[in-house]
N, C-alpha and C positions, 0 to 999 in steps of 0.2 A: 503650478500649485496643485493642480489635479493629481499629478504622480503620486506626488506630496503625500494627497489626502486618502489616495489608494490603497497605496502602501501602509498609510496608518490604521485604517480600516481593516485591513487583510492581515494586520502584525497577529491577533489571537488564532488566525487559523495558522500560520507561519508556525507561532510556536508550538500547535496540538502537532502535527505534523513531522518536523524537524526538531531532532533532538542535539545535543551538544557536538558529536562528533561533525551531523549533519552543517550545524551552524559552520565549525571550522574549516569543511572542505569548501563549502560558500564563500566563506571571508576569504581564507586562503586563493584562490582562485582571482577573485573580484582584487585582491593585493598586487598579484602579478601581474593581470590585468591592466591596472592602472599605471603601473611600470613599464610596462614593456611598450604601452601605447606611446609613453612620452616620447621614446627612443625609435617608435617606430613612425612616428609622423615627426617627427625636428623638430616642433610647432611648427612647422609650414601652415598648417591654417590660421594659424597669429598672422602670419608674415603676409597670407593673400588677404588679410582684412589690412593690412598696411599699407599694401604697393597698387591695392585694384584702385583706390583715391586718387593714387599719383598718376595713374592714365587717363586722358583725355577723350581717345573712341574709342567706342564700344565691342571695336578688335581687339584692340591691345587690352583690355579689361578682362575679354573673355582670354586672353592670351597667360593672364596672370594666371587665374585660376586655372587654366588647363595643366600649365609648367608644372605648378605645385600639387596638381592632382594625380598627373603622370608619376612626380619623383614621390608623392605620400603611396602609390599602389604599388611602383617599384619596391622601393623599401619594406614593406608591409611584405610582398610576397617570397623577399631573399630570408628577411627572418619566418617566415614560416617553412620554407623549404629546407632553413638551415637548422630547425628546432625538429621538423618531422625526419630528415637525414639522422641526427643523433639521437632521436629515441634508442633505435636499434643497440645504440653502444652501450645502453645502463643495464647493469644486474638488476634481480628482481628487487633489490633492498634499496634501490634508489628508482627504481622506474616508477615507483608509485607515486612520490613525490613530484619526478620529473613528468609524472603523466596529469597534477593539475597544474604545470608551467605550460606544459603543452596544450590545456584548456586556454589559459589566457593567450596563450599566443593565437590560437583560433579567433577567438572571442576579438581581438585586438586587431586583426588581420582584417577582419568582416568589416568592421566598425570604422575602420579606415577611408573605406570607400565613402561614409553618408560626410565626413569633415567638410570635403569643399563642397557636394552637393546641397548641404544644407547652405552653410556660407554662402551659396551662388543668390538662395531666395532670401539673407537676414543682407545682405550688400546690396541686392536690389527693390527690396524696399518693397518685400512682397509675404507678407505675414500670414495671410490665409494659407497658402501653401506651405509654410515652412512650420506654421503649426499642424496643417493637417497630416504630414510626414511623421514629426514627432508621436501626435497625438494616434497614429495607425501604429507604428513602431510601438509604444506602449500599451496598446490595448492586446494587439499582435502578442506579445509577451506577456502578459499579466493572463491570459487566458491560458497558455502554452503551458506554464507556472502551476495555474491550481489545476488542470489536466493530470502531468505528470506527476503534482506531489500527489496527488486523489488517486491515477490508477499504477505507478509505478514503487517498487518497493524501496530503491536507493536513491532515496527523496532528495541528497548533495548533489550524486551528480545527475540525478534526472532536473532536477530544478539548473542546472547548469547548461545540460544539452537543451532543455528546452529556449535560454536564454540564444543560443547557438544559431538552432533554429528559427527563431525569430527574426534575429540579425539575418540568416542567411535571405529568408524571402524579403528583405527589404532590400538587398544588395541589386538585383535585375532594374529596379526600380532607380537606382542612385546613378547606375550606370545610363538608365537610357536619358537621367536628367544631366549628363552631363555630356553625353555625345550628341543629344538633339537642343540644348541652352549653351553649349559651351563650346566643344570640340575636343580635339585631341592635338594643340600644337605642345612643341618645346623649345622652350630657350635658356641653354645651357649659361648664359650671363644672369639672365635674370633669377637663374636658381643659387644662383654663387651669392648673388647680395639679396635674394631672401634666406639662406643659411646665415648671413653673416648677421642679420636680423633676429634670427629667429633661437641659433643656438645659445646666446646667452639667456634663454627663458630656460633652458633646460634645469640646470643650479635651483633657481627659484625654484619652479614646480616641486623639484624633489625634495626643497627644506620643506613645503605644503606637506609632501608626504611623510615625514620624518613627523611632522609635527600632529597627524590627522590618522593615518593609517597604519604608521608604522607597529602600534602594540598587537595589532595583528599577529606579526612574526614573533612577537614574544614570545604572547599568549599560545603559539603551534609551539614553539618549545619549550615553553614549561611549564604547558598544563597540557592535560590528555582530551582534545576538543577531536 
């Protein structure tokens, strides 16, 4: 709720600040963003709130989430490596556009890593922690935010990099909670039937987005944001 109320608080300096075009390289971003995420974690964090019930000790539990955190950071780093590869291939009349796809894929990539480590603290039943995460991540950001909209001039994508940023120092953190709570095993079966679990969430999410975010992409084509 706190976010919530932040954000609603901070909407009048948002808008003295950011103006139209500003708002759509935001939206635009936060769009593909949301996209690319889906496809780059499987829902595999659906799948380890599914399968870590089904095991008995406290191995095999940590075993679920590690599988699924190895294949959500794999995944996460082939599309980045394969969106940073092709930038080089676009003209200047497309790289600008492909340059906020390559925002979300960042943005997307980072963000990857907190899936199971938060999961690891909402599955074991440990809420102090799993809010104080959130609740540093957010403050971490909301600062980063009125910083660069206040001293920087391209307030889209400085409000963007700073969202980056944010993500970025929480990542060291995501990682030591999952090699000192979790580990690092892999089991190529138990990945094969949490994909088999997981990818019919895919469809769904995306009618979510068709029906939530999609005027987004309108709105970038046919009006001048």
């Amino acid at each position: 709720i706190l976010p919530q109320i932040v954000n609603f608080l901070l909407l009048p300096f948002y808008s003295t600040v950011l103006d139209k075009k500003e708002y759509g390289i935001i939206s635009s971003v936060e769009m593909y963003t949301y996209i690319i995420s889906i496809f780059m974690c499987l829902c595999l964090d659906r799948a380890a709130q599914r399968f870590y019930f089904d095991e008995e000790s406290l191995e095999d539990k940590k075993r679920v989430l590690s599988t699924f955190f190895v294949s959500i950071t794999v995944v996460a780093i082939i599309v980045y490596l394969t969106s940073f590869i092709f930038y080089s291939f676009f003209n200047s009349d497309t790289k600008e556009f492909y340059k906020l796809f390559y925002y979300g894929v960042v943005i997307s990539m980072l963000n990857s890593f907190s899936l199971i480590a938060l999961s690891y603290y909402r599955l074991t039943e440990n809420p102090k922690i799993y809010v104080l995460l959130k609740l540093s991540r957010f403050i971490i950001n909301t600062l980063f935010i009125i910083c660069a909209l206040v001293w920087l001039e391209e307030t889209g994508i400085a409000k963007i990099f700073a969202d980056i940023l944010s993500i970025a120092i929480m990542v060291p953190i995501y990682v030591i909670i999952i090699y000192s709570k979790i580990g690092l095993k892999f089991d190529i079966n138990l990945l094969k039937k949490g994909l088999k679990y997981s990818i019919p969430f895919i469809p769904t999410i995306l009618i979510a987005w068709v029906l939530t975010l999609s005027n987004r992409l309108f709105l970038e084509y046919y009006y001048d944001l």
